[in-house]
py3Dmol code that shows the C-alpha trace and the ligand (Angstrom):
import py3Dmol

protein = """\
ATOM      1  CA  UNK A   1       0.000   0.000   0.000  1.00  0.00           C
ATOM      2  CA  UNK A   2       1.247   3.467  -0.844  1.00  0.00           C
ATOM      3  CA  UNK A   3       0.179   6.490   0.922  1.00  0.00           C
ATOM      4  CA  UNK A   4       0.582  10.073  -0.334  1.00  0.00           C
ATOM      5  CA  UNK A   5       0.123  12.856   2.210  1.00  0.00           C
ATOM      6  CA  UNK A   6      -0.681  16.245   0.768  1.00  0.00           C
ATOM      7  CA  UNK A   7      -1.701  19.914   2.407  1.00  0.00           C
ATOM      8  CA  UNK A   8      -5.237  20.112   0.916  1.00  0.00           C
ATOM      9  CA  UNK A   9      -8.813  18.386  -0.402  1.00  0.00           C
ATOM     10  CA  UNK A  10      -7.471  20.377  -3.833  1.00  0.00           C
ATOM     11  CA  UNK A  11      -4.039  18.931  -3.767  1.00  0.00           C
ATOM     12  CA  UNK A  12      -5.596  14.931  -3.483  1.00  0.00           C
ATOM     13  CA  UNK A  13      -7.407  15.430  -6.399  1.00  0.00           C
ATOM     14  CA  UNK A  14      -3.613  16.927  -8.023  1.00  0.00           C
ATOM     15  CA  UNK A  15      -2.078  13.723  -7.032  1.00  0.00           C
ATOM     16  CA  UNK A  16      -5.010  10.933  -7.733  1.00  0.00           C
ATOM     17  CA  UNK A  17      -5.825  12.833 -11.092  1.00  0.00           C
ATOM     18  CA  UNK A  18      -1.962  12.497 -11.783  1.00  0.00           C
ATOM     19  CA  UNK A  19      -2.433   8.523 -11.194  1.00  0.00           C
ATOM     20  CA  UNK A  20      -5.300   8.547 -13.097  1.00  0.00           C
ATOM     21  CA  UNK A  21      -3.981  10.313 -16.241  1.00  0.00           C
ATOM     22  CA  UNK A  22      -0.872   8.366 -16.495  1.00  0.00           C
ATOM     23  CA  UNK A  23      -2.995   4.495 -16.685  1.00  0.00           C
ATOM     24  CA  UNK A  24      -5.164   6.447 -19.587  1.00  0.00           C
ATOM     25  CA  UNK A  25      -2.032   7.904 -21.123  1.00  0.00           C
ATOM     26  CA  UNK A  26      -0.783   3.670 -21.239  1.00  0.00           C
ATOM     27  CA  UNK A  27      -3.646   2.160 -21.796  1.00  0.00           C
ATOM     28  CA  UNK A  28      -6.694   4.766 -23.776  1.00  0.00           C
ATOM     29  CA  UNK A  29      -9.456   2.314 -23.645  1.00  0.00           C
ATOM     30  CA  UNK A  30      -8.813   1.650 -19.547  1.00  0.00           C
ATOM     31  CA  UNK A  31     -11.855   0.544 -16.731  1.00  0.00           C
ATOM     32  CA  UNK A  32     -12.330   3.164 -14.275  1.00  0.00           C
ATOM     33  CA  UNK A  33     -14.257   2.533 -11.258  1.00  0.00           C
ATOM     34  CA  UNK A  34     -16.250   5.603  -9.990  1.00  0.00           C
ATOM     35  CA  UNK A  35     -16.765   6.943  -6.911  1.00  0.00           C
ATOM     36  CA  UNK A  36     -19.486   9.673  -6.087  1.00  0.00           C
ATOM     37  CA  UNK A  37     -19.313  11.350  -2.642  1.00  0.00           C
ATOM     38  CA  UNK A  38     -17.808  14.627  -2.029  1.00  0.00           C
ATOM     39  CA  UNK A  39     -14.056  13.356  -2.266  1.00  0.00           C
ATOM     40  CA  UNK A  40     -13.450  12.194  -5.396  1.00  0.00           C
ATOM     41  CA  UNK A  41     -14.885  15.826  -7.228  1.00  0.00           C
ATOM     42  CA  UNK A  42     -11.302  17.495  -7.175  1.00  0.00           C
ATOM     43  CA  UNK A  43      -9.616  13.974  -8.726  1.00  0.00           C
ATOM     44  CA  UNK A  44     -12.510  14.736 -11.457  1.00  0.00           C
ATOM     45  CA  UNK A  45     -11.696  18.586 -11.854  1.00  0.00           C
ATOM     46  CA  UNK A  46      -8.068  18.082 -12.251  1.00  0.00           C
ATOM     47  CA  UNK A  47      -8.098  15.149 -13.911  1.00  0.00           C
ATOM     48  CA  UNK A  48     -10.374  17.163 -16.317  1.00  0.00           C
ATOM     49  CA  UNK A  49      -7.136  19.956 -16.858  1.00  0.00           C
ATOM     50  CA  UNK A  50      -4.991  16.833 -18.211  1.00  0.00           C
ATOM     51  CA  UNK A  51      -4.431  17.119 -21.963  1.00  0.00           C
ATOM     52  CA  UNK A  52      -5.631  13.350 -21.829  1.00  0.00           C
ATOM     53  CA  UNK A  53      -8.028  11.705 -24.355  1.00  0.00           C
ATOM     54  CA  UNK A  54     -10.876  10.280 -22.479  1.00  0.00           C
ATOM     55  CA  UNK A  55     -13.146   9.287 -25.375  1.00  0.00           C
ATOM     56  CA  UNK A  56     -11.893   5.482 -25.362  1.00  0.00           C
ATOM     57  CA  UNK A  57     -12.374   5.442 -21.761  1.00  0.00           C
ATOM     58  CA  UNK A  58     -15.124   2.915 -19.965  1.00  0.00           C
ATOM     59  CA  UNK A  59     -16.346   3.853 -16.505  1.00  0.00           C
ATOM     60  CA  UNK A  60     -18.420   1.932 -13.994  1.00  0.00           C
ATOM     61  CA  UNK A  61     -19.975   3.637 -11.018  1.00  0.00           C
ATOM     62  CA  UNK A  62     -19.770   1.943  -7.763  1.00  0.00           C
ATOM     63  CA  UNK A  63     -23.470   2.395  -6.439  1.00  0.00           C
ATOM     64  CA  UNK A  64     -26.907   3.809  -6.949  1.00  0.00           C
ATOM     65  CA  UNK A  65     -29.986   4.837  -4.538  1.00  0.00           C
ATOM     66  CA  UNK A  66     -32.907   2.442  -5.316  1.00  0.00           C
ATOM     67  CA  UNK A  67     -36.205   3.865  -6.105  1.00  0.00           C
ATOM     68  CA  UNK A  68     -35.066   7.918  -7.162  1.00  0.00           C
ATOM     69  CA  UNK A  69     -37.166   8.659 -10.330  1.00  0.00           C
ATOM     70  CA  UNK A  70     -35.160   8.824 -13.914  1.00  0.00           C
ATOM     71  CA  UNK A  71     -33.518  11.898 -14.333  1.00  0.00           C
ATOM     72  CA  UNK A  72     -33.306  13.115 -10.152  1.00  0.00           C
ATOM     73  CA  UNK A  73     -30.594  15.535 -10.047  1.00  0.00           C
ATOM     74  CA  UNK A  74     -29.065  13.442  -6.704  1.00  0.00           C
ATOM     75  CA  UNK A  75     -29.184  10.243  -8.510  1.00  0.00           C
ATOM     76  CA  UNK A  76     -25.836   8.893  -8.642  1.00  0.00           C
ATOM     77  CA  UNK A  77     -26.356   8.450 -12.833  1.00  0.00           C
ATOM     78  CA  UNK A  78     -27.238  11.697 -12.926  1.00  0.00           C
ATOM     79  CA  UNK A  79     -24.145  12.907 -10.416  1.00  0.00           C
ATOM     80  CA  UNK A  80     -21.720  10.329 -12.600  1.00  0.00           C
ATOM     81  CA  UNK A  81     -22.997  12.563 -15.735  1.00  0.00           C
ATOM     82  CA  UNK A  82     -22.593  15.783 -14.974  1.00  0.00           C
ATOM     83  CA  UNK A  83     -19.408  15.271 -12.276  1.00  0.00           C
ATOM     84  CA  UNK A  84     -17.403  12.570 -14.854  1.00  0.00           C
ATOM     85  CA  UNK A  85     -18.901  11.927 -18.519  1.00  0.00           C
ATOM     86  CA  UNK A  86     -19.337  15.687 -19.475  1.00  0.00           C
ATOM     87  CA  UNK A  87     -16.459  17.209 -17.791  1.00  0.00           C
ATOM     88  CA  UNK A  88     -14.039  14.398 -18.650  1.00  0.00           C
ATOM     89  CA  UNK A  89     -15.554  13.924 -22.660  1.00  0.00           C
ATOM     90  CA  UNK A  90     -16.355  10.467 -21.910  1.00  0.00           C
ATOM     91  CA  UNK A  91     -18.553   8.320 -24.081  1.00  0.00           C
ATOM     92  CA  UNK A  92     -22.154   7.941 -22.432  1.00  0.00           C
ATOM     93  CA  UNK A  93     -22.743   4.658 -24.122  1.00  0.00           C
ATOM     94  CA  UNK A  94     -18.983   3.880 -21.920  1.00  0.00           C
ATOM     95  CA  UNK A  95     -20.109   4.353 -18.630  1.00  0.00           C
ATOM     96  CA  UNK A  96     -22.232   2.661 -16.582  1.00  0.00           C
ATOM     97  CA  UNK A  97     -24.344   2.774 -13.421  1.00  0.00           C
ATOM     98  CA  UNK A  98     -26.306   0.475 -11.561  1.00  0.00           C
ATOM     99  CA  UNK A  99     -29.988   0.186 -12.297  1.00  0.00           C
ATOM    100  CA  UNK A 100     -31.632   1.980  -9.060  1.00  0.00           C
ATOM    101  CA  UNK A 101     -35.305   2.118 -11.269  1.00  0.00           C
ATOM    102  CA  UNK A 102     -35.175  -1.537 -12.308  1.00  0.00           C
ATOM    103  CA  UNK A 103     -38.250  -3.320 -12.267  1.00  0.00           C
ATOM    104  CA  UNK A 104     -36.017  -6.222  -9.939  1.00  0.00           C
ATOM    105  CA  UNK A 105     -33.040  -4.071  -8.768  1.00  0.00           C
ATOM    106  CA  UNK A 106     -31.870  -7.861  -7.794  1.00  0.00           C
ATOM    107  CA  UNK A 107     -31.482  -8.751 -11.117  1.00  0.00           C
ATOM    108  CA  UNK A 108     -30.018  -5.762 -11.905  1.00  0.00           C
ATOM    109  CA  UNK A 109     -27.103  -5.760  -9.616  1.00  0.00           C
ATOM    110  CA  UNK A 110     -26.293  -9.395 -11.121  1.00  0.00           C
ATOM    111  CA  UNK A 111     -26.546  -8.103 -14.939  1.00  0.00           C
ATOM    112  CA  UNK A 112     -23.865  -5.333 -13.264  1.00  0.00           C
ATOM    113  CA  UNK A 113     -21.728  -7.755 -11.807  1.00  0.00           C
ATOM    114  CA  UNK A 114     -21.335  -9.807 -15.378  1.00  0.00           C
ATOM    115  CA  UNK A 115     -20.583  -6.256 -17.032  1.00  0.00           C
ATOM    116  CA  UNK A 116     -17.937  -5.548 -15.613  1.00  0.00           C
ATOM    117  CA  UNK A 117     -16.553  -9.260 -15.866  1.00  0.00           C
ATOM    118  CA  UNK A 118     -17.508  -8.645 -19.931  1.00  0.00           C
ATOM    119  CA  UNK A 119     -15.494  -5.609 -19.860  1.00  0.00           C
ATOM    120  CA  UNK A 120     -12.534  -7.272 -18.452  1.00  0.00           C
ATOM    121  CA  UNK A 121     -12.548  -6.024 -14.696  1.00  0.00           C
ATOM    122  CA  UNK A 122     -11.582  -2.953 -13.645  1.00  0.00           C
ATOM    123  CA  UNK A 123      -8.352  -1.386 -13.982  1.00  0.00           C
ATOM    124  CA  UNK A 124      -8.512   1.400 -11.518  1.00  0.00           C
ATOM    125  CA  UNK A 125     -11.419   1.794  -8.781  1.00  0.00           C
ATOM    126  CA  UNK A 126     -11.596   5.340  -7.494  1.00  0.00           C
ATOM    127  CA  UNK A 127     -12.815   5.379  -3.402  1.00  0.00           C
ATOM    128  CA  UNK A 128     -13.905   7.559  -0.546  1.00  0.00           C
ATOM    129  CA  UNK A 129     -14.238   6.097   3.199  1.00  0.00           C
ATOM    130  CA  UNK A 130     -18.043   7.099   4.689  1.00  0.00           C
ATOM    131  CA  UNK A 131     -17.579   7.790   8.092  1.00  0.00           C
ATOM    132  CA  UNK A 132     -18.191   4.341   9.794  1.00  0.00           C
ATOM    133  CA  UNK A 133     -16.102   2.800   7.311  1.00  0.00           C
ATOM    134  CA  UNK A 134     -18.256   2.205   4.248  1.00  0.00           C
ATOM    135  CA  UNK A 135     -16.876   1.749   0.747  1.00  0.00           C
ATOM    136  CA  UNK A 136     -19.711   2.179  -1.762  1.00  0.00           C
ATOM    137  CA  UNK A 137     -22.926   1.783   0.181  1.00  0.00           C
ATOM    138  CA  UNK A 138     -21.181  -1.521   1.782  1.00  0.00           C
ATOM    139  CA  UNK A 139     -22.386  -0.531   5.446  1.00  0.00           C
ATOM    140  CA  UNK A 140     -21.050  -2.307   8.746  1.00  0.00           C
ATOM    141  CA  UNK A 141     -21.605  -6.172   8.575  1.00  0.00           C
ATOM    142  CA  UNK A 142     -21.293  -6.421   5.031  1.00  0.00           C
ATOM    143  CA  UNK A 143     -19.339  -9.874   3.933  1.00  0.00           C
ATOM    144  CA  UNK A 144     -15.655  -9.269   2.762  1.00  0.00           C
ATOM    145  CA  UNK A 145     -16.345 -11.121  -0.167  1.00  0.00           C
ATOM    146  CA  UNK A 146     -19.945  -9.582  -1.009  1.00  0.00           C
ATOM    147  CA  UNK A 147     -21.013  -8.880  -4.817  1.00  0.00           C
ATOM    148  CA  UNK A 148     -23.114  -6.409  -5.769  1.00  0.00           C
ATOM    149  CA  UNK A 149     -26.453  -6.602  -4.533  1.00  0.00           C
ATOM    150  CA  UNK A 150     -29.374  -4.363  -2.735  1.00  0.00           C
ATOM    151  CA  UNK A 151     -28.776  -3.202   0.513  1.00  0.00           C
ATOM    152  CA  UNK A 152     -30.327  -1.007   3.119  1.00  0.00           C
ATOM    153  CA  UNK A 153     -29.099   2.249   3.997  1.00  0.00           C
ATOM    154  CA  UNK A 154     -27.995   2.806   7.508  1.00  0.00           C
ATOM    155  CA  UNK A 155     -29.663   6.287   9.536  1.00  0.00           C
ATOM    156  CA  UNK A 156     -25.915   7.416   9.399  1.00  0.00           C
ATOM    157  CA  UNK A 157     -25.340   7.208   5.763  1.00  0.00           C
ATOM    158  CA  UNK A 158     -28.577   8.624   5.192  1.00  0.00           C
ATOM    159  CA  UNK A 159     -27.793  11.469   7.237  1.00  0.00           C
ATOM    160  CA  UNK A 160     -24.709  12.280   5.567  1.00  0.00           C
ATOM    161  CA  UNK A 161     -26.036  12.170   2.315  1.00  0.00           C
ATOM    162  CA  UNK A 162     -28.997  14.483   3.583  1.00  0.00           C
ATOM    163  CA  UNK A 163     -27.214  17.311   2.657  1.00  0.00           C
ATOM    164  CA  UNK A 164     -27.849  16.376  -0.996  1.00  0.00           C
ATOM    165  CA  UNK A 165     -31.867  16.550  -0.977  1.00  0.00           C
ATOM    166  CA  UNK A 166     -34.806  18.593  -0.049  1.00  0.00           C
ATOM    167  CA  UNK A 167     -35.009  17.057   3.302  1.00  0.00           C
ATOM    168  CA  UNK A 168     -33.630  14.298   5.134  1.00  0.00           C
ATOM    169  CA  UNK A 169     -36.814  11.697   4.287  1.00  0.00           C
ATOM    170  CA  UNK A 170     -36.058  12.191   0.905  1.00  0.00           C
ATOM    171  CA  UNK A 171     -32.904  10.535   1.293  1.00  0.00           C
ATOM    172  CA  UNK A 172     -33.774   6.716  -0.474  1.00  0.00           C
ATOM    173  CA  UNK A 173     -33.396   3.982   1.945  1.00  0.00           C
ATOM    174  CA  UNK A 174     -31.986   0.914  -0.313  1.00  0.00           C
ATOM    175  CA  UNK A 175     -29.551   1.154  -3.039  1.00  0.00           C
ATOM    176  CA  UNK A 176     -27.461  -1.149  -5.209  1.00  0.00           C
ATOM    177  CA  UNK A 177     -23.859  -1.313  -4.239  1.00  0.00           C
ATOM    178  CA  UNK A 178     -20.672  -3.101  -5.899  1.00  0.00           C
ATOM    179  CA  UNK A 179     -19.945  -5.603  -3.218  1.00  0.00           C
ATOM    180  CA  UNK A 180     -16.207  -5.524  -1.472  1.00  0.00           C
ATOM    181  CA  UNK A 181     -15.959  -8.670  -3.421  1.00  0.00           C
ATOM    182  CA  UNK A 182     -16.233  -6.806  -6.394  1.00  0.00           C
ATOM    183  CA  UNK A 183     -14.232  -4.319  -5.477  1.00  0.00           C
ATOM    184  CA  UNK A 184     -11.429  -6.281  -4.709  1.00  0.00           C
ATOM    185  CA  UNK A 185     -11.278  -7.978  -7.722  1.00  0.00           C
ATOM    186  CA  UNK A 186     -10.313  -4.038  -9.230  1.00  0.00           C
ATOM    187  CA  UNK A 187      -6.874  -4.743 -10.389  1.00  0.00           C
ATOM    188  CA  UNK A 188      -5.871  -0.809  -8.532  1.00  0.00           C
ATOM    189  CA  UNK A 189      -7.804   0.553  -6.006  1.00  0.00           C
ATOM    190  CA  UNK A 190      -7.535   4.268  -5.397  1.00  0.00           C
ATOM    191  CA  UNK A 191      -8.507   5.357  -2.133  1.00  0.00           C
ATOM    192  CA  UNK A 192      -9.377   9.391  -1.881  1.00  0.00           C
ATOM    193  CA  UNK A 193     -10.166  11.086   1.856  1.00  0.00           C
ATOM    194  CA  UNK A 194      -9.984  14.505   2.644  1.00  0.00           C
ATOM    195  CA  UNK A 195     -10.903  15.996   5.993  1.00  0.00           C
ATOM    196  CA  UNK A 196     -10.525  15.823   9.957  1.00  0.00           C
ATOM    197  CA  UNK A 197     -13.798  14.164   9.940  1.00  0.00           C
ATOM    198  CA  UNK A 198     -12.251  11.246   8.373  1.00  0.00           C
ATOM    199  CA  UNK A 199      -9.012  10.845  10.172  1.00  0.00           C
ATOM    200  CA  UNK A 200     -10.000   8.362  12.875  1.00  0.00           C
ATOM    201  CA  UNK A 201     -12.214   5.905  10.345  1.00  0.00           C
ATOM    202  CA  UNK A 202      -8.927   6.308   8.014  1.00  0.00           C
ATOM    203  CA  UNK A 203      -6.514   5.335  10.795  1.00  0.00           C
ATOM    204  CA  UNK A 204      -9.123   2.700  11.831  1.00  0.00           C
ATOM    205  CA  UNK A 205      -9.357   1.067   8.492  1.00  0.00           C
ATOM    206  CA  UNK A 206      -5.596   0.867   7.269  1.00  0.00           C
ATOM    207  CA  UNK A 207      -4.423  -0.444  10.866  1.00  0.00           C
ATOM    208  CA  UNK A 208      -7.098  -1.726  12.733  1.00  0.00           C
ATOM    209  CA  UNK A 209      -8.328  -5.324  12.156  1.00  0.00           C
ATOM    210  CA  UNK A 210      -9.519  -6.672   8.932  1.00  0.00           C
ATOM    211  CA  UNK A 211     -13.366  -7.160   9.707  1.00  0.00           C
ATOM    212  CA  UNK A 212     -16.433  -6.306   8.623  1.00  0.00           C
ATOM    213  CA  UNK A 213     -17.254  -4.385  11.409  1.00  0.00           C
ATOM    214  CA  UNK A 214     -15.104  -1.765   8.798  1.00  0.00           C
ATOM    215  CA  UNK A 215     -15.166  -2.498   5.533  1.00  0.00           C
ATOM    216  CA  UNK A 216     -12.850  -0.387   4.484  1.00  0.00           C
ATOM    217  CA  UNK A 217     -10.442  -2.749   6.147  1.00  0.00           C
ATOM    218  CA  UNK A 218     -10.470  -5.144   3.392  1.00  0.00           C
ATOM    219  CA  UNK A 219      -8.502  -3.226   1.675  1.00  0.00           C
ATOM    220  CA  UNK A 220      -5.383  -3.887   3.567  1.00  0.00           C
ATOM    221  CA  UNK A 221      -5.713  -7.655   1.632  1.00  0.00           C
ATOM    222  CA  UNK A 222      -5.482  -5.898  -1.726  1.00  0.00           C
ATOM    223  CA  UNK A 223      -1.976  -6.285  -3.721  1.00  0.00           C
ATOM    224  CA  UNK A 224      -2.190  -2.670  -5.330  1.00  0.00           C
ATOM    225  CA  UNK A 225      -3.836   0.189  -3.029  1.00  0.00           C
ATOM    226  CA  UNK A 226      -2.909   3.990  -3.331  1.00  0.00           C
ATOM    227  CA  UNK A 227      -4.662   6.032  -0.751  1.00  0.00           C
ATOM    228  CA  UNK A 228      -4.658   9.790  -1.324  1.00  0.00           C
ATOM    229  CA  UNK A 229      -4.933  12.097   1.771  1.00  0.00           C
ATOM    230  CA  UNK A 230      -5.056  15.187   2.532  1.00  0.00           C
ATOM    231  CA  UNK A 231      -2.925  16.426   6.011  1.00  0.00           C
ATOM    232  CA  UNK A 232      -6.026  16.352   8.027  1.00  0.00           C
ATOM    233  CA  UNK A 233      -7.308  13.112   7.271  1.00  0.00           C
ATOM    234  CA  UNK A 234      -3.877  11.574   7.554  1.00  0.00           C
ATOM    235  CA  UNK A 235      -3.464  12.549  11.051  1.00  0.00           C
ATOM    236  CA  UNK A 236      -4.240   9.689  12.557  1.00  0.00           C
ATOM    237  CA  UNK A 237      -2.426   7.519  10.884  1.00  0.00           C
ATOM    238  CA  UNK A 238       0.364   5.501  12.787  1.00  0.00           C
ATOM    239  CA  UNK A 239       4.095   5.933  11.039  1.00  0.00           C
ATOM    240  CA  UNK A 240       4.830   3.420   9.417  1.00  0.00           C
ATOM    241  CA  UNK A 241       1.262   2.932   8.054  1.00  0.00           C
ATOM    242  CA  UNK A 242       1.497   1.300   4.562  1.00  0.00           C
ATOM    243  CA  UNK A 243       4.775   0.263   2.601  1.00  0.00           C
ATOM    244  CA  UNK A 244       5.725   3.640   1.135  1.00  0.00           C
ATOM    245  CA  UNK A 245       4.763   7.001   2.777  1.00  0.00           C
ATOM    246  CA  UNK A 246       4.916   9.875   0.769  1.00  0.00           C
ATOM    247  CA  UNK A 247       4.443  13.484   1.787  1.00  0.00           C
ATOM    248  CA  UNK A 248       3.957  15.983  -0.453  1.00  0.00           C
ATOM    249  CA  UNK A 249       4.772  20.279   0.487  1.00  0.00           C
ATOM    250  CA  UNK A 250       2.148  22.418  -0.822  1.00  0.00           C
ATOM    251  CA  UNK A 251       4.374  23.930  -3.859  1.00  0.00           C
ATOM    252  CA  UNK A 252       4.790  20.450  -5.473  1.00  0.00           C
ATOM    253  CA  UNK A 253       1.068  20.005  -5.443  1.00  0.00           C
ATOM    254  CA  UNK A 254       0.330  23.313  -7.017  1.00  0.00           C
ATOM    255  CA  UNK A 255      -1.029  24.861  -3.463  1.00  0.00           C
TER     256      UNK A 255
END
"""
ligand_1 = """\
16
GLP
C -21.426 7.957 -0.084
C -21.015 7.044 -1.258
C -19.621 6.528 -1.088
C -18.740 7.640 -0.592
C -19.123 8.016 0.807
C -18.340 9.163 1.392
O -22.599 7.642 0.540
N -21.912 5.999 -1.573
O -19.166 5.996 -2.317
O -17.391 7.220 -0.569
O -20.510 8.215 0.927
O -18.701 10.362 0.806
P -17.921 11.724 1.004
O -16.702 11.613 0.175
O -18.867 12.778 0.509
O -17.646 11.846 2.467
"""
view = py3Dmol.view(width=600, height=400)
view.addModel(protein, "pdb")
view.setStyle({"model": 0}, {"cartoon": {"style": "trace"}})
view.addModel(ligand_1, "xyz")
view.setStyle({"model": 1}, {"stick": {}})
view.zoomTo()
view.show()
C-alpha cells in the first residue's frame, strides 16, 4: 500500500488525477471505477485539466440509490454525468451505473456484476471512506467477499447524504452497491479522503483489524492500493502505516 500525504482536499485530487492520467495515457481504452461522494470531485476537476483523451475510456460507477425517479438531479447516474462523462468527454454509451429504477433491482445488480466481468474487470477503482467505514454503500456487517447486490441504507449514511436533498426523508433507503468482493477484484484501487472528519475511520481502516465491522479494512488484503490524503485526514495515521509514505509540500502540489 502506498500512501501520499498532501496539504489540501485540492491537492488529493492533483495527485489521484496524476495517477489517473498516467494508466489512460498507457492504456486509452482503460476501466475506471467511480466513486461519487464529495471526495473524489477534485480527482474529477483536475483530472479534467490533463491534456488526456478520455473518449476510449469505460467507466463503472460503484453504487446507486434504489427507487429515485429517472432523471433526479441526486441520482448517482445523474451525479456520474454531470461530475465525470461531461467534464471528462467520456462516451455515455462507456459508462455505466447500476440500475436503481429496475423493475427487480436484484437482477439488476447481477446483470452489473457480469458487465464488468464482460469488460474485463476494472483497472482502476476510485474510493472515498463514509464515516463508519463504508466503501460504496457496503455498510457495517457487510461480507468481505460480497457482490453487488441491494442493501439497506444505515440512519448514518442517510444522514450524511442528507445534505444532498430537499429534506432528510427524501434521502432513499436501499440502493445497489458493488460488493467488497467486487471491489477487490479491481486490479488498482484508489482510495481518496480529505478531511478531519475522516481521520480516525482512516486510521481505523488501514491499521485496525480486517473485519467487517469496517469495511474499508479489506482493503489492507489488496496487492495494489494507493490512498490519497489530505494532512487532516492523515493525522491519525500511525508511522509506518502502509509500505511507502509519501508526503507531499504544498508547492509540489500546485497549493
Ligand atoms: C457515499 C457514497 C460513497 C462515498 C461516501 C463518502 O454515501 N456511496 O461511495 O465514498 O458516501 O462520501 P464523502 O466523500 O462525501 O464523504
Amino acid at each position: 500500500m502506498e500512501i501520499f500525504v498532501v496539504p489540501t482536499a485540492s491537492a488529493t485530487g492533483s495527485v489521484a488525477a496524476g495517477i489517473l492520467a498516467a494508466v489512460v495515457r498507457s492504456k486509452p481504452d482503460a476501466v475506471l471505477g467511480l466513486a461519487t461522494g464529495g471526495s473524489p470531485l477534485p480527482v474529477y476537476r483536475a483530472l479534467a485539466e490533463h491534456s488526456v483523451e478520455m473518449g476510449a475510456v469505460r467507466g463503472f460507477a460503484l453504487d446507486e440509490y434504489v427507487g429515485l425517479p429517472a432523471g433526479h438531479p441526486e441520482s448517482y447516474a445523474e451525479v456520474v454525468r454531470r461530475e465525470v462523462t461531461v467534464r471528462l468527454g467520456l462516451d455515455p454509451a462507456k459508462v455505466a451505473v447500476p440500475d436503481g429504477g429496475a423493475p427487480d433491482p436484484r437482477q439488476a445488480a447481477a446483470n452489473y456484476d457480469a458487465a464488468i466481468a464482460r469488460a474485463g474487470g476494472i483497472d482502476v477503482q476510485i474510493l472515498g471512506i463514509g464515516h463508519n467505514g463504508h466503501i460504496a454503500f457496503n455498510e457495517p456487517g457487510s461480507a468481505l467477499d460480497s457482490r453487488t447486490r441491494v442493501e439497506v441504507l444505515t440512519e448514518r449514511t442517510r444522514q450524511a447524504n442528507a445534505r444532498y436533498f430537499a429534506s432528510p426523508e427524501d434521502v432513499p433507503t436501499q440502493c445497489i452497491t458493488q460488493g467488497l468482493g467486487t471491489i477487490m477484484e479491481a486490479r488498482h484501487l484508489l482510495l481518496v479522503v480529505n478531511g478531519a472528519d475522516k481521520a480516525e475511520i482512516l486510521a481505523a481502516a488501514l491499521q485496525g483489524p480486517v473485519s467487517s465491522d469496517c469495511p474499508a479494512s479489506v482493503l489492507q488484503r489488496h496487492a495494489h492500493v494507493t490512498v490519497v490524503a489530505d494532512e487532516a485526514a492523515a493525522a491519525k495515521l500511525a508511522p509506518g502505516t502502509g509500505e511507502v509514505t509519501v508526503r507531499v509540500a504544498g508547492a509540489a502540489v500546485g497549493v
